[in-house]
N, C-alpha and C positions, 0 to 999 in steps of 0.2 A: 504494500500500500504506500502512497505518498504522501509524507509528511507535510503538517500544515506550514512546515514556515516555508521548504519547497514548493509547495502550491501556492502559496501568499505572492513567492516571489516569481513565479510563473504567471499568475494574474498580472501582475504589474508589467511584463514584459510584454504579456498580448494586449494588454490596454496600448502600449507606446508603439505597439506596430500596427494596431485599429487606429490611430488618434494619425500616424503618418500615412498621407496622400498615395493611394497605389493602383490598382486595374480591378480592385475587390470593389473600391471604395468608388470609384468613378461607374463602375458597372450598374452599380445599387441606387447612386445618383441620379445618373443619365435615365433610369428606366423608371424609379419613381416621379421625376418632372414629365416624362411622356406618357405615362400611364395612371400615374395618380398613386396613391398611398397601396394599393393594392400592389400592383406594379413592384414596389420598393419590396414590398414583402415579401412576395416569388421569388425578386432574385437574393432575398438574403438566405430564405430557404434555402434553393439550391445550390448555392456558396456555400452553404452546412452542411450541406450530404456531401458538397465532394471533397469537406473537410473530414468527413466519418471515414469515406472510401481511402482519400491522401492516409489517414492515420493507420488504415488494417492493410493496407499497401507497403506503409512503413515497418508495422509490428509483425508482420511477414515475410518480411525481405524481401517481397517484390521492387518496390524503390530500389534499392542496392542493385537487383540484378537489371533492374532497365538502364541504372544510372552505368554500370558499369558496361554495356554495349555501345562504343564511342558515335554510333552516329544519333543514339536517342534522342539528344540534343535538340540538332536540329529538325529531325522528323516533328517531331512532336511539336516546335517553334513553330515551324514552316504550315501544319497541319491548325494549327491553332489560328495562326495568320489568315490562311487560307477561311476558316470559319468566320471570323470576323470581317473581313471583308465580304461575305457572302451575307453576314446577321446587314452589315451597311447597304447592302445594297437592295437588300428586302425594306429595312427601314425606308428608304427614299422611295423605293415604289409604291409602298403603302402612302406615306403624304403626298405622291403623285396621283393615286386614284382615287383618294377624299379631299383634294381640292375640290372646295364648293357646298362639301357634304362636313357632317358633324363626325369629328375622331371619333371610331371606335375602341376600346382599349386591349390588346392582346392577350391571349388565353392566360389564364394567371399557368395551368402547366406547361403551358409552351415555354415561359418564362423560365420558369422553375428549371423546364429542359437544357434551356440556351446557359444560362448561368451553371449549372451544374458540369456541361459541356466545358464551358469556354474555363472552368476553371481547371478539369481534369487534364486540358491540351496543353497549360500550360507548363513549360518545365520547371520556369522557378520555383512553382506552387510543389511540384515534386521534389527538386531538392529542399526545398525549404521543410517540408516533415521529418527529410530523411536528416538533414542537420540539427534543423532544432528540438524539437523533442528529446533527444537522447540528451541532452546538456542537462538535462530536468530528471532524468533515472539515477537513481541508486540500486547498483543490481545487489545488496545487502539489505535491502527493503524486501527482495522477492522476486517474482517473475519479472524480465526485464520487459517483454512482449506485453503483458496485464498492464504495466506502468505505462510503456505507451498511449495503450486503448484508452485507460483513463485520463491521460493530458490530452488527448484528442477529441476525448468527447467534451472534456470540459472548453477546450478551445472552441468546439463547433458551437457549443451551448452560446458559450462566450459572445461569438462571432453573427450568431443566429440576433441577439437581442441589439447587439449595437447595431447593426445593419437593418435591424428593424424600425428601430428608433429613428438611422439614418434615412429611411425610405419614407418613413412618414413624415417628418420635417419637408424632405424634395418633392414628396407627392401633396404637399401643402401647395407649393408653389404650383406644379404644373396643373393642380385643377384652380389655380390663379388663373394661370395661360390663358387654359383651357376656354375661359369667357372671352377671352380676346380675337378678333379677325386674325387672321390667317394661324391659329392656334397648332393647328395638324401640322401643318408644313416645316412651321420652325421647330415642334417637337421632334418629328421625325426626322429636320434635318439636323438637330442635337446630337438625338440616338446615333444616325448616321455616321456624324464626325468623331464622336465616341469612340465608336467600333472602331473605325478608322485607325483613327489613336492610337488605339489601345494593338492593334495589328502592325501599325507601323514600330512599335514598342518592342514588340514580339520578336520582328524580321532582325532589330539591331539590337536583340540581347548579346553579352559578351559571353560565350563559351567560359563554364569554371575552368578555370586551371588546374593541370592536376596535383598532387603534392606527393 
């Protein structure tokens, strides 16, 4: 089991890595101003499941042995890219065919999907399980794999209520928009530029170094 001043001080580190600007926190953004507080919530959801998956990934050795196949890298970057670009270019078609017409707002599962997705493509999201969480084990506490599962779930927990919180505050705003002419068009040309973003982010990750 993991000790509380170990957890005390494992909270404190995913507060500082929630609180800094990233592709988690712009995803949850970006979708609660286009879709409204519902919106924000989907993709926090599934930003926490594929914080469960990243964690039994980790406390499995799966992590290790993707990370250790030297082109996973970039597949996975390139594959992620490749998504995001395709999530932007869905976004602009969609504000392309309700000009004129009242935004509709997209599936809360589709969401759920797209986030869940774009965060399991990502690599850093995988190494970043496979490095941090173990900093937080004591294998003299007991199973090192149990200790994992446990920081991960707490992390997704974590991760689940700040992102929800974040999505309701942005989905405040975008049903502000929302009453405004041409509402659809600049939401989904947001979402758009987002993805974008967030895939041009991706293409010019720096490969870890090995040690």
């Amino acid at each position: 089991m993991i000790g509380l001043a170990t957890l005390s001080l494992f909270l404190l580190a995913v507060l500082a890595l929630f609180l800094s600007p990233g592709p988690n926190m712009a995803f949850v953004l970006s979708h609660g101003v286009a879709h409204g507080p519902r919106g924000g919530f989907a993709a926090a959801i599934g930003i926490s499941a594929a914080d469960l998956v990243h964690t039994l990934f980790a406390a499995t050795g799966v992590t290790a042995l993707v990370a250790a196949w030297p082109p996973s890298f970039d597949v996975l970057r390139y594959a992620g890219a490749l998504y995001l670009v395709w999530l932007a270019v869905q976004a602009l078609r969609s504000g392309g065919l309700r000009m004129g017409a009242q935004a509709q707002p997209a599936g809360f599962g589709r969401i759920v999907r797209m986030a869940l997705l774009n965060n399991l493509v990502n690599p850093k999201a995988l190494l970043f399980f496979m490095v941090f969480l173990p900093q937080f084990v004591d294998p003299s506490r007991g199973s090192v794999p149990l200790q994992l599962v446990q920081l991960g779930v707490v992390l997704s927990m974590a991760a689940l209520a700040f992102n929800t919180l974040l999505g309701a505050c942005s989905g405040q705003i975008g049903r502000w928009l929302h009453s405004r002419p041409g509402a659809a068009r600049f939401q989904s040309g947001l979402l758009a530029a987002v993805m974008l973003g967030l895939a041009v982010r991706l293409l010019f990750l720096d490969r870890p170094s090995p040690r």
